[in-house]
Backbone as CSV, one residue per row, in Angstrom:
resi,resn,N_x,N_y,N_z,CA_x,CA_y,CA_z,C_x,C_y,C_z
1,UNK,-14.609,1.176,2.498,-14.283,-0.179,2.120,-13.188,-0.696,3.037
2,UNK,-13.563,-1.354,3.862,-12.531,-2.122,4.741,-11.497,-3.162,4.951
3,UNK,-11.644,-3.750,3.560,-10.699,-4.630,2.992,-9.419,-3.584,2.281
4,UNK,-9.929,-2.474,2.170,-9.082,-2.085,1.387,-7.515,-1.182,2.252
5,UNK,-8.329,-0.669,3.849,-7.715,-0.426,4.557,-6.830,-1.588,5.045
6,UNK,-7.354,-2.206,5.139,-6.317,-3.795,5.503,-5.356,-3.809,5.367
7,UNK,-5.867,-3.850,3.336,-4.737,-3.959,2.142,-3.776,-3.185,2.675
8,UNK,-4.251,-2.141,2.193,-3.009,-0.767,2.431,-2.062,-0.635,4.260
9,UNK,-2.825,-1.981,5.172,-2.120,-1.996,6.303,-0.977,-2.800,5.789
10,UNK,-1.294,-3.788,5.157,-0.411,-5.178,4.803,0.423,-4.222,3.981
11,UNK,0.251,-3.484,2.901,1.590,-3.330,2.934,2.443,-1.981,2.832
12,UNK,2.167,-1.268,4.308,2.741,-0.512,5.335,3.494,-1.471,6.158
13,UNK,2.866,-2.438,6.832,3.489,-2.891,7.155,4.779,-3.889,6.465
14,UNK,4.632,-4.282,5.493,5.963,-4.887,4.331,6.880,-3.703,4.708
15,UNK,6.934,-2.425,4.403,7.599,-1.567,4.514,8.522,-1.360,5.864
16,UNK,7.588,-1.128,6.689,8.135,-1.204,8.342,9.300,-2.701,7.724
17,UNK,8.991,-3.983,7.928,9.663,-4.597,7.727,11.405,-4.459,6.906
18,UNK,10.864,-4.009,5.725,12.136,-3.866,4.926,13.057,-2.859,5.184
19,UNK,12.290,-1.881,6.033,13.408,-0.795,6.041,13.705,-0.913,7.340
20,UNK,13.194,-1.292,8.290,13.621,-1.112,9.423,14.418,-2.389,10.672
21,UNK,14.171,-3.591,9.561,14.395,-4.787,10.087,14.061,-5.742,11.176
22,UNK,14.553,-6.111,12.338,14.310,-6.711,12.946,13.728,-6.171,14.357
23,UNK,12.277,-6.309,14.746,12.148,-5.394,16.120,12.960,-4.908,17.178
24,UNK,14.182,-5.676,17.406,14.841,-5.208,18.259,15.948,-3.854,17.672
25,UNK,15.743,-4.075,16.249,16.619,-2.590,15.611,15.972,-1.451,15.134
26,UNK,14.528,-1.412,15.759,13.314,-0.575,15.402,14.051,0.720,15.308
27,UNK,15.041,1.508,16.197,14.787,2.652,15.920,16.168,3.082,15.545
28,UNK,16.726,2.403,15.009,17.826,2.491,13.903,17.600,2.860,12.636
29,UNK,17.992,4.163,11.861,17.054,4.163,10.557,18.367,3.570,9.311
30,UNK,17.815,3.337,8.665,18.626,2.973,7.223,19.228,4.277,6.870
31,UNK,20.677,3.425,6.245,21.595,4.010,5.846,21.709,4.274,4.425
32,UNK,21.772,5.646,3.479,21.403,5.626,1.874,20.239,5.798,1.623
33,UNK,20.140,4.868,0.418,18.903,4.611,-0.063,18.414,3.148,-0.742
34,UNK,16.997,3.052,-0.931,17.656,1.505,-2.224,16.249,2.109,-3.193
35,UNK,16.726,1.353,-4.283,16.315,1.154,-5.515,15.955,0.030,-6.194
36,UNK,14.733,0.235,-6.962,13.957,-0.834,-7.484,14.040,-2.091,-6.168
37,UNK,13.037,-1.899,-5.424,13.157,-3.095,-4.225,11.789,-3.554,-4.491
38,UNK,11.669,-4.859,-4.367,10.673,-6.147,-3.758,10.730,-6.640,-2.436
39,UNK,9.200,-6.255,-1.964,9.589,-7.340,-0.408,7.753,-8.095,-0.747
40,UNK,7.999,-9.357,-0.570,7.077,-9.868,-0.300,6.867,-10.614,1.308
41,UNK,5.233,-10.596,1.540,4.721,-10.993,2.664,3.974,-12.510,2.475
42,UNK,4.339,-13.436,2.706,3.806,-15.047,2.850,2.471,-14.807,3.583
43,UNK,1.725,-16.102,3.700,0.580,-16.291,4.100,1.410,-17.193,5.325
44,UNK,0.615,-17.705,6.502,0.839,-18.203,7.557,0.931,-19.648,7.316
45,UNK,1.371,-19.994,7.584,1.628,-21.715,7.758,-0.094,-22.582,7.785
46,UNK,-0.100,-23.140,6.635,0.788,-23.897,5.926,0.546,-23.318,4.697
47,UNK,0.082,-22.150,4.531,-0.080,-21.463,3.289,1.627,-21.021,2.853
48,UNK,3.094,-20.899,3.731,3.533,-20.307,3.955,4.460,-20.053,2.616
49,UNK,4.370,-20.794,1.815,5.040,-20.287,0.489,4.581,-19.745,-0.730
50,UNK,3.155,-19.281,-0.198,2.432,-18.500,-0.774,2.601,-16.934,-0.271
51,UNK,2.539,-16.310,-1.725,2.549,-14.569,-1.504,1.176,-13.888,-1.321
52,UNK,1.381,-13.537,-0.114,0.063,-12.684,0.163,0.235,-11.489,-0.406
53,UNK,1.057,-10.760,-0.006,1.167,-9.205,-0.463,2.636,-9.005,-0.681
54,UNK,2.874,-8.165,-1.866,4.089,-7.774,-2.694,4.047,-5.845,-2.649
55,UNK,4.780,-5.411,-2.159,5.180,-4.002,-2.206,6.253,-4.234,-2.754
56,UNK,6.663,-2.691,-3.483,7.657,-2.151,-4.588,7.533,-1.064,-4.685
57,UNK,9.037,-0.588,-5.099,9.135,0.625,-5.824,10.386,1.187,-6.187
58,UNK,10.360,2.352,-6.937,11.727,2.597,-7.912,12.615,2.821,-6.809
59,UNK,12.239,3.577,-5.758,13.100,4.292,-5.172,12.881,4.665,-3.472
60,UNK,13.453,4.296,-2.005,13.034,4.600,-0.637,14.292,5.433,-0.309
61,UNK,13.949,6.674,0.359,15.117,7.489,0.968,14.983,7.557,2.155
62,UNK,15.653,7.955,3.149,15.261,8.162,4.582,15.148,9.631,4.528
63,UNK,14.080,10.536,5.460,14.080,11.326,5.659,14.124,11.540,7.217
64,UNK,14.657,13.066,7.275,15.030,13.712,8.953,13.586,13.384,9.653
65,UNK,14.088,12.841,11.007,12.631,11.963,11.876,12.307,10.816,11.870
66,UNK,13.141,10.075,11.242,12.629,8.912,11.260,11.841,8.203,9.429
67,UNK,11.588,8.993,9.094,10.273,9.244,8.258,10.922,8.419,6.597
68,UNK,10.371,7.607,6.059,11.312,7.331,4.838,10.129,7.600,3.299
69,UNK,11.064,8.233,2.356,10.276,8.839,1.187,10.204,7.635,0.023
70,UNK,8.751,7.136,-0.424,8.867,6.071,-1.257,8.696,6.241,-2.409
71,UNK,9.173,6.404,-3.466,8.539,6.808,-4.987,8.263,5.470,-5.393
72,UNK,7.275,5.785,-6.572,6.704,5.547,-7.288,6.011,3.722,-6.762
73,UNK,5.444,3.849,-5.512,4.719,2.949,-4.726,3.418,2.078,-5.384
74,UNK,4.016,0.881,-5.543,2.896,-0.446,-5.632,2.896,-1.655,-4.443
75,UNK,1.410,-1.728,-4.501,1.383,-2.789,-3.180,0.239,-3.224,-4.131
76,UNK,0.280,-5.136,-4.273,-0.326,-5.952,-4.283,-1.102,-7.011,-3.961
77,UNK,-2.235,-7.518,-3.823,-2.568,-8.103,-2.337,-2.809,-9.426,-2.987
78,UNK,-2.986,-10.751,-2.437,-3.202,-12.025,-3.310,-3.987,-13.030,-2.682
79,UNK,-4.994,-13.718,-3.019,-5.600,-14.454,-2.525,-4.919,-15.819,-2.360
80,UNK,-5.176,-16.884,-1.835,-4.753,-18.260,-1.721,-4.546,-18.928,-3.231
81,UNK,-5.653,-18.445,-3.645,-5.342,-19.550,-5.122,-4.617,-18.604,-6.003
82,UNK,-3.653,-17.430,-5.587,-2.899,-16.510,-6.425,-3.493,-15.378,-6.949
83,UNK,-4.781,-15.117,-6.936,-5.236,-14.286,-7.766,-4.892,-13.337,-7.240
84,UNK,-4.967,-11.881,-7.884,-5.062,-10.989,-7.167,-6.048,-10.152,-6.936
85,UNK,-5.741,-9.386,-5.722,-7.256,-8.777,-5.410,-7.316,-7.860,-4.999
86,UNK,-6.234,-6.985,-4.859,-6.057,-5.121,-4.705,-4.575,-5.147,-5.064
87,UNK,-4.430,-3.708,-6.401,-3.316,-3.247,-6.691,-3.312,-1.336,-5.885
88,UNK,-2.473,-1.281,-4.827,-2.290,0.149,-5.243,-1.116,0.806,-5.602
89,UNK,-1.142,1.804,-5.864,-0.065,2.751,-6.391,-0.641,4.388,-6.261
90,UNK,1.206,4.544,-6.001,1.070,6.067,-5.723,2.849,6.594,-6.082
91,UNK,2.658,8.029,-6.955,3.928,8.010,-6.903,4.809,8.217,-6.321
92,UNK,3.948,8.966,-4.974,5.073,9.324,-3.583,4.211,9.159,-2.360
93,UNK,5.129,8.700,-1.347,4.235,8.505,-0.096,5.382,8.776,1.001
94,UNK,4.887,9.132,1.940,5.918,9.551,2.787,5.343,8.778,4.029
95,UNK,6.308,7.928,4.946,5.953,6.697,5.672,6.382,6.327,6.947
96,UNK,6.242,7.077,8.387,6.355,6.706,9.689,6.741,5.589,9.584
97,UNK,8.034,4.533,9.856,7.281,3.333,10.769,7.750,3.299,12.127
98,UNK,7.637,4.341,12.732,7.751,3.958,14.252,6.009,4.645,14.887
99,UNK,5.037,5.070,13.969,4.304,5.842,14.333,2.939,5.071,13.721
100,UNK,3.322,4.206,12.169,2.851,3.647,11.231,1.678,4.327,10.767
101,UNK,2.029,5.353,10.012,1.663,6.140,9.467,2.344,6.945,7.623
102,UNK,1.150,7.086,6.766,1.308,6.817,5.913,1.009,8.055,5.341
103,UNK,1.706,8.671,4.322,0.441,10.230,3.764,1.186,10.500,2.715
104,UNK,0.546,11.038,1.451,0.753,11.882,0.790,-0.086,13.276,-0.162
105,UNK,0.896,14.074,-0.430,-0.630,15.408,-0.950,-0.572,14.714,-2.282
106,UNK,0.190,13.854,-2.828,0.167,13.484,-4.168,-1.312,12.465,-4.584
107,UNK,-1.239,12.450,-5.702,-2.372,11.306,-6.849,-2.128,9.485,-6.060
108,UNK,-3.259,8.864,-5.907,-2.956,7.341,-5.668,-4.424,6.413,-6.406
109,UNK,-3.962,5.438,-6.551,-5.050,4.896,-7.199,-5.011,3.535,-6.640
110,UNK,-6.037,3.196,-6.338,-6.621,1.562,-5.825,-7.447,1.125,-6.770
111,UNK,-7.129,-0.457,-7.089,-7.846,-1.285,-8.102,-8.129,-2.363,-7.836
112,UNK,-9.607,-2.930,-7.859,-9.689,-4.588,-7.316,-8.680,-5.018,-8.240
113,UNK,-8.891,-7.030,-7.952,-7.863,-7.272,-8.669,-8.832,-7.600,-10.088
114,UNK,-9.989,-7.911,-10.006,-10.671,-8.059,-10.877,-11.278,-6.918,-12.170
115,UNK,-10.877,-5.658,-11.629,-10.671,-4.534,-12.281,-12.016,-4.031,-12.145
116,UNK,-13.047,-4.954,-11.602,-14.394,-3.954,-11.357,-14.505,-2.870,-10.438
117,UNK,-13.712,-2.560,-9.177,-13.329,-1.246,-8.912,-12.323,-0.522,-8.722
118,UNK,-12.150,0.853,-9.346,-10.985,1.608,-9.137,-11.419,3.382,-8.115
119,UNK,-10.361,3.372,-7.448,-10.674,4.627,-6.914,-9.683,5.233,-7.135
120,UNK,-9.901,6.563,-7.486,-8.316,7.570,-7.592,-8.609,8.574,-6.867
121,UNK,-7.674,9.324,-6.270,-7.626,10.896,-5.732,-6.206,11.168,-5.264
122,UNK,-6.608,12.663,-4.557,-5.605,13.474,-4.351,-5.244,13.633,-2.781
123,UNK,-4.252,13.135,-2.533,-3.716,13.298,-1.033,-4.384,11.635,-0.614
124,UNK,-3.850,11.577,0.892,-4.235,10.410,1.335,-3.944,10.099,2.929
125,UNK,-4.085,9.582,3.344,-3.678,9.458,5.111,-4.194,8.313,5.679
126,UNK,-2.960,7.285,6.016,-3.256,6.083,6.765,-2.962,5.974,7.982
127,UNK,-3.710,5.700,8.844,-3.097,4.949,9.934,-3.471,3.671,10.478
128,UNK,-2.053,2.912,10.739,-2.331,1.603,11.140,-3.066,1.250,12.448
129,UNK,-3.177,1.973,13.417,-3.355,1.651,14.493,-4.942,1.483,14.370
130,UNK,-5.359,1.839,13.576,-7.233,2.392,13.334,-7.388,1.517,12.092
131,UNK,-6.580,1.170,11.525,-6.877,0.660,9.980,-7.856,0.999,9.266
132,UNK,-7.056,2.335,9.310,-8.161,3.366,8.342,-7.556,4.340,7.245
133,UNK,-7.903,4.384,6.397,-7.644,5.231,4.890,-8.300,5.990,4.335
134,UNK,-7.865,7.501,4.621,-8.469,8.297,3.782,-7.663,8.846,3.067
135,UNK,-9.096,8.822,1.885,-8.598,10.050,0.593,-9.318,11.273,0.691
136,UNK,-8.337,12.028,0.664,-8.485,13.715,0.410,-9.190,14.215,0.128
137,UNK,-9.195,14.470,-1.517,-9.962,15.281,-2.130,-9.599,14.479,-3.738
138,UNK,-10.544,15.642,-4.504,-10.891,14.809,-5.785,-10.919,13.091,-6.023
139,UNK,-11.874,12.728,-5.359,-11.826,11.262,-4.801,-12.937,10.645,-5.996
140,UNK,-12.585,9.783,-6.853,-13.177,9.367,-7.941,-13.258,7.761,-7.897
141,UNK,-14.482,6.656,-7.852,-14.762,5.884,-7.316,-15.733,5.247,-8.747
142,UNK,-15.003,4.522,-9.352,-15.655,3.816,-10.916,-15.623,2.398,-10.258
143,UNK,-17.252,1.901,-10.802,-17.748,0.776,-10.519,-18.481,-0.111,-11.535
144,UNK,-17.439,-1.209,-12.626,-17.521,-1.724,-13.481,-18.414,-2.878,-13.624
145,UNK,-19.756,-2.708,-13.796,-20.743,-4.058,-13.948,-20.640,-4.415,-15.221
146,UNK,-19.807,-5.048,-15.748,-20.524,-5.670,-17.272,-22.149,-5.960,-17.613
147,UNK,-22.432,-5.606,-18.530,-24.025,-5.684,-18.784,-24.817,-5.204,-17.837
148,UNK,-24.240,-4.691,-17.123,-25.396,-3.336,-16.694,-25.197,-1.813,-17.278
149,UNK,-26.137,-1.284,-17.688,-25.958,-0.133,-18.276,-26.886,0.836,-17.386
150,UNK,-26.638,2.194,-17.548,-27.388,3.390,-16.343,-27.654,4.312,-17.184
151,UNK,-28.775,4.516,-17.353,-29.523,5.515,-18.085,-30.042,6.780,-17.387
152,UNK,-30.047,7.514,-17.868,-30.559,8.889,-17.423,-29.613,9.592,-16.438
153,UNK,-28.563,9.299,-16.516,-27.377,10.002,-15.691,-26.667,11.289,-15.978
């Protein structure tokens, strides 16, 4: 699903942004930690006070390399007229951004916004440069038709 890699580029990249600031301070890493943070991403002009995508989470640490540790990770994605249209979450992700690269061995779950699909599994691995997302293993993929029913399964 290729929208969904997108998603999960948009907001890797929110991240790069918040922690690392302004391109010319790329390889400066943050100092501490922060807690309970919001960064939202606008749509382009003249959409521009509209929220495209909202990342969060309880908690970002820096780790040795560059590398920063995100708990308990939500990224939201939003259409023009607000709706939304991919939630993910994961409770830990560990996050390149000089490499933009994304992974964890932990549980993550992706949800349209309409709730007709959810995927969950174990482990995960993004990279931006390919805008591509894989899941691991135990990879579970529920596909909600109202009034369709499947017999003989």
């Amino acid at each position: 699903m290729k929208w969904n890699a997108a998603t999960v580029c948009l907001a890797i990249g929110a991240a790069t942004f918040l922690f690392t600031g302004m391109k010319d301070h790329a390889q400066s890493l943050p100092v501490g930690h922060a807690t309970d943070f919001t960064s939202n991403q606008y749509f382009e002009p003249p959409n521009e006070r509209l929220v495209k995508m909202r990342l969060s989470g309880a908690e970002a640490m820096p780790l040795p390399g560059g590398l920063l540790d995100i708990r308990h990770l939500q990224v939201e994605t939003f259409a023009l007229d607000g709706k939304t249209q991919v939630i993910v979450s994961a409770p830990q992700c560990n996050y390149s951004p000089f490499d933009g690269v994304a992974n964890s061995a932990g549980h993550m779950e992706l949800q349209s916004g309409d709730g007709k699909i959810d995927v969950r599994g174990e482990g995960f691995l993004w990279r931006q440069t390919s805008s591509s997302l894989t899941i691991s293993n135990h990879v579970r993929t529920l596909i909600n038709m109202p009034g369709v029913t499947m017999a003989g399964l």
